[in-house]
N, C-alpha and C positions, 0 to 999 in steps of 0.2 A: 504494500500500500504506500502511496507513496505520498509526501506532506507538501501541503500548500503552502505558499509564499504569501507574506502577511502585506497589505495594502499598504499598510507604515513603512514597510521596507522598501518597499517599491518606490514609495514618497520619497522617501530619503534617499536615496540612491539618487534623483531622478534631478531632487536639489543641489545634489553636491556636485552632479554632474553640472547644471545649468550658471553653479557659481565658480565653476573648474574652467568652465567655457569662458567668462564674461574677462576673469582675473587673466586669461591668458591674451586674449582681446585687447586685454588695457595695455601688459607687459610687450607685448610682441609689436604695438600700435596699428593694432587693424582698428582699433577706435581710439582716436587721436582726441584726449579731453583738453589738450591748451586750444583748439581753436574753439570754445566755448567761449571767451570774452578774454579782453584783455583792462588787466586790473590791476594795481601795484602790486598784489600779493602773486600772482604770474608773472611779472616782471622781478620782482625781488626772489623767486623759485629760479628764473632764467639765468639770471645772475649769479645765484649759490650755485649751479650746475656749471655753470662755465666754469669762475673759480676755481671749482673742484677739479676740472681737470687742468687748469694753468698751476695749483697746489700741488698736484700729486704729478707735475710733470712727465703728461701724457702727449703723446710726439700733434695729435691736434684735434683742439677742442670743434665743437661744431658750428659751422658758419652764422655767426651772429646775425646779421641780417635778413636771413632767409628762414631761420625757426620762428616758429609762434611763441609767444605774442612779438610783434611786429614793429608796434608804432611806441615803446616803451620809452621813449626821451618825452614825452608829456607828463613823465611820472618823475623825472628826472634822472632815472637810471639810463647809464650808459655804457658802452661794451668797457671791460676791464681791459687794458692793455696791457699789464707786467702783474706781478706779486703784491707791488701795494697798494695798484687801485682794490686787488682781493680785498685784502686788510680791512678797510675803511669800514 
């Protein structure tokens, strides 16, 4: 005789699946969430990402004018050039 599979299980499974999908979505950029708006808190996130790779001296960070957010000088941030515009 052989046992049935509980509807709960099935649920569960079925969620973890759909939030295994979405997280990989995010990681991988098939859904890209900086061009949702541009906002100082986007702009100040673009900035610690750049940094982080002129910090950890990584041979090249990613072309500042061409990633999202875009128009980020109306917030007043602006591309890091050396080590201690990072700093600031």
């Amino acid at each position: 005789m052989s046992k049935a599979v509980a509807v709960q299980a099935i649920f569960l499974i079925a969620v973890i699946a759909i939030t295994l999908l979405f997280v990989l979505a995010i990681f991988w950029g098939w859904i890209d969430t900086t061009k949702l708006g541009t906002s100082q808190a986007t702009c100040s996130a673009k900035k610690v990402s750049y940094c982080s790779s002129i910090l950890n001296d990584r041979p090249k960070p990613f072309v500042w004018n061409t990633k999202e957010p875009i128009n980020c000088d109306q917030f007043g941030i602006k591309k890091p050039i050396n080590k201690a515009d990072c700093q600031q």
